[in-house]
MARVEXFI-805745 format. One record per residue: residue number from 0; z, y, x of N, C-alpha, C in turn. Coordinates in nm, 3 decimals. Example, Ala and Ser with C-alpha at 12.3 -4.5 7.8 and 13.67 -1.06 7.14 Angstrom:
2
0; 0.780; -0.569; 1.319; 0.780; -0.450; 1.230; 0.780; -0.330; 1.320
1; 0.708; -0.225; 1.285; 0.714; -0.106; 1.367; 0.787; 0.003; 1.290
This chain:
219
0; 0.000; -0.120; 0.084; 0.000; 0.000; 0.000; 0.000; 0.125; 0.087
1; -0.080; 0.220; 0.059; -0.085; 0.403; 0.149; -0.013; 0.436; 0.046
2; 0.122; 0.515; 0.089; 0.279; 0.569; 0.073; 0.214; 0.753; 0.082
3; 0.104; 0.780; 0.144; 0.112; 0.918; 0.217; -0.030; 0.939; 0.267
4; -0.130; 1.053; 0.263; -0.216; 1.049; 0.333; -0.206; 1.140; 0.413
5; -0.256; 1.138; 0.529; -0.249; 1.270; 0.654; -0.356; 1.358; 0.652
6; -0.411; 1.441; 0.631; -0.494; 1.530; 0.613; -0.534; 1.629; 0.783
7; -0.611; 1.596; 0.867; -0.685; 1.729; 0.960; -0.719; 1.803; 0.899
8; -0.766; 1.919; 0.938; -0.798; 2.070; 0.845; -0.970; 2.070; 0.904
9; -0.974; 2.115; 1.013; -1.126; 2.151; 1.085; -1.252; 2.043; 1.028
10; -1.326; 2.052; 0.982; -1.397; 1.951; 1.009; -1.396; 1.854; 0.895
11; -1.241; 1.867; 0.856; -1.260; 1.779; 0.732; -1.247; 1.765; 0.634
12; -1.126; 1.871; 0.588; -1.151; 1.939; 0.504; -1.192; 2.038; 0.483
13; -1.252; 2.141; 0.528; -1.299; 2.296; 0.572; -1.408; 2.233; 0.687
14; -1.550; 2.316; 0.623; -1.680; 2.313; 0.666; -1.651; 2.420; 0.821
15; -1.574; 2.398; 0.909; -1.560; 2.502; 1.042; -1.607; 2.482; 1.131
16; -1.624; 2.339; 1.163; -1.631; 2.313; 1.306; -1.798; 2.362; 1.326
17; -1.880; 2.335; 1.303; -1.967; 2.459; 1.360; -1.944; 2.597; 1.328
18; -1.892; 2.660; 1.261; -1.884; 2.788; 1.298; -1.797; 2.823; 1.415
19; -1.686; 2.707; 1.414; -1.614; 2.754; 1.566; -1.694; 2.704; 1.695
20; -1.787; 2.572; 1.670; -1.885; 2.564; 1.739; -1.980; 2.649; 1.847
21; -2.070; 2.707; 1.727; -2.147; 2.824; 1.762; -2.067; 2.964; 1.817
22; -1.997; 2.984; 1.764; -1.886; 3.072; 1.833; -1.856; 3.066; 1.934
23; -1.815; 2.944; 1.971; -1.757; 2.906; 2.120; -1.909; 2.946; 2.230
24; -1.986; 2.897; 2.163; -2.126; 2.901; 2.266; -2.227; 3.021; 2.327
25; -2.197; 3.105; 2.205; -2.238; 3.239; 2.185; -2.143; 3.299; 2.319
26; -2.005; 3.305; 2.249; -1.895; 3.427; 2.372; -1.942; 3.325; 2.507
27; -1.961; 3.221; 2.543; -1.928; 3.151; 2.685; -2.042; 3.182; 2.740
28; -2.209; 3.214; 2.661; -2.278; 3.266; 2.710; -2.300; 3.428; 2.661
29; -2.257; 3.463; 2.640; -2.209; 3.593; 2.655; -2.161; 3.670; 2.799
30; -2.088; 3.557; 2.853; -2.025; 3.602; 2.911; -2.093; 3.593; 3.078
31; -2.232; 3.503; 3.058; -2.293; 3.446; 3.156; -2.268; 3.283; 3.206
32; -2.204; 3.251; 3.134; -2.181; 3.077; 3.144; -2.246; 3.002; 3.090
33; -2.290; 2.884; 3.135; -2.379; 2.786; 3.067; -2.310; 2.705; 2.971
34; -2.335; 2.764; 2.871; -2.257; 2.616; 2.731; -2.289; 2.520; 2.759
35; -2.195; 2.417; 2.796; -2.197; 2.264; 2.769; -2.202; 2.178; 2.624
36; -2.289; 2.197; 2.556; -2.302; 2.154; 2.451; -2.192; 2.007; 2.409
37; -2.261; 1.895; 2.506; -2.140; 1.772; 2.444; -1.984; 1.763; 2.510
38; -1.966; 1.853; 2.594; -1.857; 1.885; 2.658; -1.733; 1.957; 2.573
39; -1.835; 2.055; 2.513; -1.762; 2.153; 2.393; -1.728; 2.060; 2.282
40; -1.787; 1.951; 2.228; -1.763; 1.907; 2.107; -1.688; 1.734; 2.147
41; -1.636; 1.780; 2.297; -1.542; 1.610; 2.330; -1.385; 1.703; 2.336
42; -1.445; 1.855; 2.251; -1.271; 1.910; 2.298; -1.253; 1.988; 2.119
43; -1.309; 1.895; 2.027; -1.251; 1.938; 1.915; -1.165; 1.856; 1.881
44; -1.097; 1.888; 1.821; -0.943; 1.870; 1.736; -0.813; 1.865; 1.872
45; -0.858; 1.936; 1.997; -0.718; 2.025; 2.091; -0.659; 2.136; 2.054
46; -0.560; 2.139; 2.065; -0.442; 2.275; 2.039; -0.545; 2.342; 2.146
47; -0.487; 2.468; 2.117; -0.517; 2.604; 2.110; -0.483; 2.633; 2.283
48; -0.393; 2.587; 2.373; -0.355; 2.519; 2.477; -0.427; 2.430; 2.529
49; -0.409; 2.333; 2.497; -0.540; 2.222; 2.516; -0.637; 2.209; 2.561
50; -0.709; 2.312; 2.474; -0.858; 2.366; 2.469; -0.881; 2.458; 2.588
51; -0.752; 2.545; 2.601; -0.821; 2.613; 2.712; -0.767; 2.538; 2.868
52; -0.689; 2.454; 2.893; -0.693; 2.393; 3.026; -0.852; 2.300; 3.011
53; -0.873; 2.247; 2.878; -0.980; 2.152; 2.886; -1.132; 2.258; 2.975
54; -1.095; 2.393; 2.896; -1.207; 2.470; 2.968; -1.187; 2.541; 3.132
55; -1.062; 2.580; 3.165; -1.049; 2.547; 3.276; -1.119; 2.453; 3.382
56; -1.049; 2.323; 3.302; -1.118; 2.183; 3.419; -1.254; 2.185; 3.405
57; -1.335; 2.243; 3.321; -1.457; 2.237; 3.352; -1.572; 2.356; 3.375
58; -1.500; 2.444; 3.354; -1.584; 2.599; 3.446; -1.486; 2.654; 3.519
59; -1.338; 2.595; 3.599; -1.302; 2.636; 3.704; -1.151; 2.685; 3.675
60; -1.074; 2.747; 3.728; -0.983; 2.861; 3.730; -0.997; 2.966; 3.688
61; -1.114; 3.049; 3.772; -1.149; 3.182; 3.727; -1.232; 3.197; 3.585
62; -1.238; 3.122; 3.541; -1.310; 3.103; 3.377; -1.193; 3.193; 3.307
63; -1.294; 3.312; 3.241; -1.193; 3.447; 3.192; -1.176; 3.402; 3.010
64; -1.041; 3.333; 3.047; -1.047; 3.249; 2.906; -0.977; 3.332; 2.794
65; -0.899; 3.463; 2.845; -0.880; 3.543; 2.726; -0.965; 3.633; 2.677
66; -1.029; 3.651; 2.717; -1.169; 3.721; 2.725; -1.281; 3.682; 2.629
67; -1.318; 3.518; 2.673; -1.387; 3.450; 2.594; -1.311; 3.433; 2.471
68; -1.189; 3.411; 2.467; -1.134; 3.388; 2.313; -1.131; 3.509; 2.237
69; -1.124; 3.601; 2.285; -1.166; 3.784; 2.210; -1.270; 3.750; 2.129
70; -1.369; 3.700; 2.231; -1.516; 3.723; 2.143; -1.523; 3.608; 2.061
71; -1.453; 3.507; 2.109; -1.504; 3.363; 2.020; -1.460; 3.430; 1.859
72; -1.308; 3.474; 1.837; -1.201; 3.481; 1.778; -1.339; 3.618; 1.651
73; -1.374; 3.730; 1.755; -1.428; 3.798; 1.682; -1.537; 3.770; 1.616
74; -1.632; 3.708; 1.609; -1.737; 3.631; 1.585; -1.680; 3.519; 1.468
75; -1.637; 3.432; 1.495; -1.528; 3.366; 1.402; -1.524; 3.463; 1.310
76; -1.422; 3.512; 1.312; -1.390; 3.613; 1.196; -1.465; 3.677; 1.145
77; -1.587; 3.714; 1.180; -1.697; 3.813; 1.140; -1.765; 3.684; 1.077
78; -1.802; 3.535; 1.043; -1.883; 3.445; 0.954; -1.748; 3.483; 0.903
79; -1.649; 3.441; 0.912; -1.540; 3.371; 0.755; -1.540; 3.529; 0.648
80; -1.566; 3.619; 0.696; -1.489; 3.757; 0.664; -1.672; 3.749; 0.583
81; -1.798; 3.707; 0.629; -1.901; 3.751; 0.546; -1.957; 3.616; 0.489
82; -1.949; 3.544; 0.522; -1.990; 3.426; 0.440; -1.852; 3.325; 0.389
83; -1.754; 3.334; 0.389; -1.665; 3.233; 0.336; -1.618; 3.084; 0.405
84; -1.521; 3.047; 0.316; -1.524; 2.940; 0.385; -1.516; 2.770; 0.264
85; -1.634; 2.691; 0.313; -1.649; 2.591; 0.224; -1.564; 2.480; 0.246
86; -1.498; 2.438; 0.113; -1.434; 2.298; 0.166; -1.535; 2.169; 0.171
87; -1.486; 2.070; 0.230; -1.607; 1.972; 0.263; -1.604; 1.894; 0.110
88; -1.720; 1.815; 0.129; -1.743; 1.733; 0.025; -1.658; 1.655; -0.020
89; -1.608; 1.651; -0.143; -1.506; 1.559; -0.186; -1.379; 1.605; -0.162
90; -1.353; 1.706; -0.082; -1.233; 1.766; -0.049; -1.136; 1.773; -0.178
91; -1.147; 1.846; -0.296; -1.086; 1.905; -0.377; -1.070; 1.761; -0.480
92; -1.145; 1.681; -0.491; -1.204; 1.540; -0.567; -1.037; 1.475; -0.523
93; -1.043; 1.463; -0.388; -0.978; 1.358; -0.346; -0.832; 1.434; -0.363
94; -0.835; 1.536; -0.329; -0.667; 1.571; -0.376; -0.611; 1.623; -0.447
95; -0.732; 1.605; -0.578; -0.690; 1.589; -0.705; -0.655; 1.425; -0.798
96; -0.730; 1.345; -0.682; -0.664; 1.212; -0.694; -0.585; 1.196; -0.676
97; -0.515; 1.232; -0.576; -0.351; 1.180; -0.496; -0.265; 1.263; -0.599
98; -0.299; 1.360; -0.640; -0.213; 1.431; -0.716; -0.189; 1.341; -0.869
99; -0.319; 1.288; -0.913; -0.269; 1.230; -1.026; -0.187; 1.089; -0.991
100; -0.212; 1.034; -0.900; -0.177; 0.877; -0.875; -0.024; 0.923; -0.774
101; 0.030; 1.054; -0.788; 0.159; 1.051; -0.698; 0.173; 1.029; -0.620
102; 0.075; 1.022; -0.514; 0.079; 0.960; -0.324; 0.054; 1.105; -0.289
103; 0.179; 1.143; -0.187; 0.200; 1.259; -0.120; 0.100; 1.310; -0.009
104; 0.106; 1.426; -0.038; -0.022; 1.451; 0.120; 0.055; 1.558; 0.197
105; -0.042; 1.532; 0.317; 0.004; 1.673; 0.422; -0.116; 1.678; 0.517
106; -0.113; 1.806; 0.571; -0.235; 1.850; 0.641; -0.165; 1.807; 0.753
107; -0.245; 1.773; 0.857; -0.150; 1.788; 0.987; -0.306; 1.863; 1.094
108; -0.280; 1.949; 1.139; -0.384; 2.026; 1.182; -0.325; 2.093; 1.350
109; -0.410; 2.108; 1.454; -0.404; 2.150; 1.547; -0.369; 2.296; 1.551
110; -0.448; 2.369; 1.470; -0.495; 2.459; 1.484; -0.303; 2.543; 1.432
111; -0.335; 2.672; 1.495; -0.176; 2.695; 1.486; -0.186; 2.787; 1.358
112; -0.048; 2.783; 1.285; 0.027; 2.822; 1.132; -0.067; 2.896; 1.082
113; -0.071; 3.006; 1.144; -0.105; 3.142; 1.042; -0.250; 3.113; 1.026
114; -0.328; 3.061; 1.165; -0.474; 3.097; 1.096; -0.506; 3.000; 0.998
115; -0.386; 2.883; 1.006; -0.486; 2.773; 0.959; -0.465; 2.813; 0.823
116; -0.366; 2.828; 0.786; -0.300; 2.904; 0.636; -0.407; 3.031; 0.580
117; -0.482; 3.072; 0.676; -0.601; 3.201; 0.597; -0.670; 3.111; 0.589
118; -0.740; 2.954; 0.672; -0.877; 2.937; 0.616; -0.863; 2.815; 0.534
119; -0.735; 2.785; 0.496; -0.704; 2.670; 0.383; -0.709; 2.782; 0.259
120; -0.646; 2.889; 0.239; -0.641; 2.986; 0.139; -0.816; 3.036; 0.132
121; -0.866; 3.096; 0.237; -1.033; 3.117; 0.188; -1.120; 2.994; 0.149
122; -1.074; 2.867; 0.139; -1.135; 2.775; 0.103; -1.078; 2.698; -0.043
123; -0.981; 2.793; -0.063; -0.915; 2.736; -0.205; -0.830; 2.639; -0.183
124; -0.770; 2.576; -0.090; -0.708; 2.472; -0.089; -0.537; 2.499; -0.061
125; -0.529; 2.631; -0.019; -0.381; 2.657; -0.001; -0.291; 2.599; -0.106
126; -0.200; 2.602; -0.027; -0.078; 2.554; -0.171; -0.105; 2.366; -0.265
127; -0.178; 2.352; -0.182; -0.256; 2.171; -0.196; -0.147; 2.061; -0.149
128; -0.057; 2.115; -0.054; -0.016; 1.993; 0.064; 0.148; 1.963; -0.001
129; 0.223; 1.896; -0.005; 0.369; 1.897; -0.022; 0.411; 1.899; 0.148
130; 0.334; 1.899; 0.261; 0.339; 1.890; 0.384; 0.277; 1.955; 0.435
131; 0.339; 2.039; 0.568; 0.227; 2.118; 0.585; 0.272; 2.122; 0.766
132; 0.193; 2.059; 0.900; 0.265; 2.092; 0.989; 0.114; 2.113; 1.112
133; 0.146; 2.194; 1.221; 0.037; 2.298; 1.246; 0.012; 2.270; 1.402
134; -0.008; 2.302; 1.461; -0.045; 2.296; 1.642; 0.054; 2.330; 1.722
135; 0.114; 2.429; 1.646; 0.219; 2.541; 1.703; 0.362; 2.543; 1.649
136; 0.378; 2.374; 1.615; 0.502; 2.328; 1.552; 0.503; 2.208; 1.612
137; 0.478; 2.164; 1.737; 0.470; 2.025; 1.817; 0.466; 2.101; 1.953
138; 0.544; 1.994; 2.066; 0.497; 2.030; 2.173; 0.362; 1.968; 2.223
139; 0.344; 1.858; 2.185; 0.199; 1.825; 2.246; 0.102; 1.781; 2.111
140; -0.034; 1.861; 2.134; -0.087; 1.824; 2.046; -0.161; 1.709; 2.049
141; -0.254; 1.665; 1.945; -0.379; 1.599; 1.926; -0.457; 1.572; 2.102
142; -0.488; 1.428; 2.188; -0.472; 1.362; 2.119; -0.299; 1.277; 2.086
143; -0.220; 1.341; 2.135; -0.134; 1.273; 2.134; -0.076; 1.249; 1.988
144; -0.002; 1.151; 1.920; 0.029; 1.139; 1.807; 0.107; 1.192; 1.723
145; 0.170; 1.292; 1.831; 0.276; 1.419; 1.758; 0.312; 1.461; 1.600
146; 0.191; 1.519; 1.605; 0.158; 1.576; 1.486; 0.169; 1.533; 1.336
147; 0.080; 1.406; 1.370; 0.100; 1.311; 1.247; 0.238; 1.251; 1.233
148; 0.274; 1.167; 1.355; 0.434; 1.160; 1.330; 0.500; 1.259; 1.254
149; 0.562; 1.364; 1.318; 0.591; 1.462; 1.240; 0.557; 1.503; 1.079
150; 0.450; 1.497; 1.040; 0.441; 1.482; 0.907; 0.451; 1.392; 0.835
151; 0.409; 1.296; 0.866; 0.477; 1.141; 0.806; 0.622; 1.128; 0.789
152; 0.690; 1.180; 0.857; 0.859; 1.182; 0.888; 0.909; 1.266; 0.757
153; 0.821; 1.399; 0.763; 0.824; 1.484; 0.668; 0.801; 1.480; 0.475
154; 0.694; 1.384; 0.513; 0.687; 1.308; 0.361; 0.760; 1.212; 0.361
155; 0.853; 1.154; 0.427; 0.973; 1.049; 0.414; 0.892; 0.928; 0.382
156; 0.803; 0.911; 0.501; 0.698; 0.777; 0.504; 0.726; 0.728; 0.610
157; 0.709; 0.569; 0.664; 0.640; 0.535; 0.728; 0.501; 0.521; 0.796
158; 0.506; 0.580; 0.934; 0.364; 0.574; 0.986; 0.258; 0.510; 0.929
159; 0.291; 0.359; 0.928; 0.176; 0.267; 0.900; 0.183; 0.228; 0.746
160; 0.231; 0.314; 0.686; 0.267; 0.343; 0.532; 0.162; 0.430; 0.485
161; 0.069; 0.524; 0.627; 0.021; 0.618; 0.581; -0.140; 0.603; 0.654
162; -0.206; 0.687; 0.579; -0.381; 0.721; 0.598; -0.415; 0.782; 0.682
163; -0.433; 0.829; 0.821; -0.466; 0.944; 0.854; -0.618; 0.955; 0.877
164; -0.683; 1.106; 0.787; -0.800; 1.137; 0.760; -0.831; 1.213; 0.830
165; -0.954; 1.181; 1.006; -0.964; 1.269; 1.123; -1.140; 1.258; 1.096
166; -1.176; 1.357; 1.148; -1.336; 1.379; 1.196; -1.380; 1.337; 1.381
167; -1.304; 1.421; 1.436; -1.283; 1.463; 1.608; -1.236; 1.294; 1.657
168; -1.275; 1.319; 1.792; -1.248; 1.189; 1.912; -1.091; 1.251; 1.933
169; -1.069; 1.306; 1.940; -0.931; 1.373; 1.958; -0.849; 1.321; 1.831
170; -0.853; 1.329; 1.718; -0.797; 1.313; 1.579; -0.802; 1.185; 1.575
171; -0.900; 1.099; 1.585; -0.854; 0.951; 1.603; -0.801; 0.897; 1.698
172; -0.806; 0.938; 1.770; -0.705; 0.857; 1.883; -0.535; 0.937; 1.851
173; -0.561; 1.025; 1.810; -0.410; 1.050; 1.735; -0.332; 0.950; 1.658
174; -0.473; 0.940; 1.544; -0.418; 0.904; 1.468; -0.401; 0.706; 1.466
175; -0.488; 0.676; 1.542; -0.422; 0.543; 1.644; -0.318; 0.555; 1.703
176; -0.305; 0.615; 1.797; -0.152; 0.601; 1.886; 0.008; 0.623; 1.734
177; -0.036; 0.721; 1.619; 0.052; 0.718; 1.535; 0.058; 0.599; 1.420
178; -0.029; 0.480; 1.474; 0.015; 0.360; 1.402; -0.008; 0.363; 1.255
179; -0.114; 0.468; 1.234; -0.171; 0.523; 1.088; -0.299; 0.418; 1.102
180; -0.322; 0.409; 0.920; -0.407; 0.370; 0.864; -0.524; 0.442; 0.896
181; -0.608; 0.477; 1.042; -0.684; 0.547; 1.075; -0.872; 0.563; 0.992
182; -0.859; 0.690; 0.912; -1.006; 0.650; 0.856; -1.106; 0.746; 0.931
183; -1.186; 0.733; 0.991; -1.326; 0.841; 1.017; -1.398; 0.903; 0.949
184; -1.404; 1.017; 0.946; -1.503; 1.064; 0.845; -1.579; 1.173; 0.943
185; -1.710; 1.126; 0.972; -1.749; 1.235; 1.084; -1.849; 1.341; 1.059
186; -1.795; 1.450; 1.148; -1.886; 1.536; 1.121; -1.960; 1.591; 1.193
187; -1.931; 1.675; 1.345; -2.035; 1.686; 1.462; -1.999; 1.568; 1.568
188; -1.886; 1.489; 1.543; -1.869; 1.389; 1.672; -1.917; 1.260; 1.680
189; -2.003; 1.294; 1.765; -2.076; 1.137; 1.755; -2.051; 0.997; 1.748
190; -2.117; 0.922; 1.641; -2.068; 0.816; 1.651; -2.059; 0.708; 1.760
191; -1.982; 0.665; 1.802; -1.977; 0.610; 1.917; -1.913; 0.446; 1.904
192; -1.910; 0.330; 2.017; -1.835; 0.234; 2.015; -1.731; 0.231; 2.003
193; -1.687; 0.342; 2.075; -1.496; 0.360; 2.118; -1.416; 0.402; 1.960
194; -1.507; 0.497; 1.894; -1.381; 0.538; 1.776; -1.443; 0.449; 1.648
195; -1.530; 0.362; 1.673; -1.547; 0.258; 1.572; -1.463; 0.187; 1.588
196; -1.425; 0.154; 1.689; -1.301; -0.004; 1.730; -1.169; 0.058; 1.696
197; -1.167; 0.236; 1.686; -0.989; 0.289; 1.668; -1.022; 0.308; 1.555
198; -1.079; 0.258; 1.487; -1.085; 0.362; 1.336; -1.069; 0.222; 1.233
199; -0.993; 0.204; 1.162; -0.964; 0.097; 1.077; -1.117; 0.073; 0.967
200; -1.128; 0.188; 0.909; -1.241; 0.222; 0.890; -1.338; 0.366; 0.905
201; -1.424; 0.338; 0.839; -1.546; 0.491; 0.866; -1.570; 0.508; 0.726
202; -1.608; 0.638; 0.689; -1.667; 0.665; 0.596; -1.785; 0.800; 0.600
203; -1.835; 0.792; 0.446; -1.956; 0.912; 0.491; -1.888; 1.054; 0.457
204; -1.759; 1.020; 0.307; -1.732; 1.149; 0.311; -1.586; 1.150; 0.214
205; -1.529; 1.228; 0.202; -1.343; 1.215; 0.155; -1.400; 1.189; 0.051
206; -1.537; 1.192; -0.069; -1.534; 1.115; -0.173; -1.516; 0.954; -0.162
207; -1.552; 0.889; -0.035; -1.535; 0.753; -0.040; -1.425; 0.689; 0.007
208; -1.302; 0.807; 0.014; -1.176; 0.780; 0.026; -1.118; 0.725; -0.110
209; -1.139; 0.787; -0.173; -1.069; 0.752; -0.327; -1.113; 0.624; -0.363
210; -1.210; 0.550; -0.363; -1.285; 0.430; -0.360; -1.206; 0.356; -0.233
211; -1.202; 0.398; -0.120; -1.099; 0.303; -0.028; -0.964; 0.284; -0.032
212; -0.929; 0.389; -0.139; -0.768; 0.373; -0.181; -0.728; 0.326; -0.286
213; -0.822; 0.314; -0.344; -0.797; 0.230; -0.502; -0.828; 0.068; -0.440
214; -0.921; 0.038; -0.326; -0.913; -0.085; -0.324; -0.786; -0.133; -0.176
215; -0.762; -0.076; -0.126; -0.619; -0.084; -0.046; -0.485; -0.140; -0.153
216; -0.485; -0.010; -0.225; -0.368; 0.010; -0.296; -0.375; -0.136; -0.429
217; -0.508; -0.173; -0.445; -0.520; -0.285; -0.555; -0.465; -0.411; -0.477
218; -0.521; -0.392; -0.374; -0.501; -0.558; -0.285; -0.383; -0.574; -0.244
């Protein structure tokens, strides 16, 4: 039986990760740096921390990383502020299921409190979670299993009591090491051997969650 589902924000529920994508690629060549295209997208779902030693180790020391986050940050804000922000497919479907069938949810998201709280609210989903725990409420993030622990604890679940719903190579291996019911649902991260074998299962989209939880929860 799933007691609890774990919810990522980027990617999986909120249509972002290319806009933080393209963002990222724009300021880094902006700045005169060569975007690493699959480099950039083996460092989604890292804290905010994370992300920038990850960019460190790979354009150096002197990589002017507050600098680049000015512009990433402004750019960012300039799509959400003129085009919005979409929740993903099935998003609203599925946690309006859990809501009728009484299985508790929580976001557990990298990304730290406040912003993630504006782009769950511009996407309609604020005020969705009975759980709510952030990047910047753990000492180590994603991939380590922190996070999800922590919210699982929080919905007064057991780990392997619970779902956790990741997009990112980062988010599943989280949500493996946290002994969760790990599902995939991908969106720019390629499918690969490695997070097929961590991923209990895959799916195409949080609508075919509700269909994998009615037959979990039947059996």
């Amino acid at each position: 039986m799933i007691e609890g589902v774990l919810f990522d924000m980027d990617g999986l529920l909120v249509d972002t990760e290319p806009i933080y994508h393209n963002a990222n690629t724009e300021a880094i060549a902006s700045m005169g740096y060569e975007p690493d295209d699959a480099y950039l997208r083996q460092c989604m779902g890292l804290s905010v921390q994370a992300w920038g030693e990850a960019l460190y180790a790979h354009y150096g020391k002197d990589f002017p990383l507050d600098e680049m986050r000015r512009r990433m940050d402004k750019i960012r804000t300039r799509v959400f502020e003129e085009d919005g922000i979409q929740s993903m497919k099935g998003a609203k479907e599925l946690l309006d299921y859990l809501d009728e069938k009484g299985i508790p949810k929580a976001v557990a998201s990298s990304t730290p409190k406040e912003k993630a709280q504006y782009i769950l609210g511009r996407a309609g989903l604020g005020g969705r979670f009975e759980v709510e725990v952030y990047g910047d409420m753990v000492k180590r993030s994603k991939p380590n299993p922190d996070i999800f622990l922590l919210a699982a604890s929080l919905l007064g679940k057991e780990p392997e009591k619970c779902m956790g719903l990741e997009d990112s190579q980062n988010g599943i291996r989280a949500c493996r090491a946290a002994n969760l019911f790990t599902v995939w649902v991908p969106d720019l991260a390629p499918v690969t051997p490695e997070l097929l074998s961590l991923a209990d299962r895959k799916v195409d989209s949080l609508l075919d969650v509700i269909t994998l939880l009615e037959e979990l929860n039947r059996a």
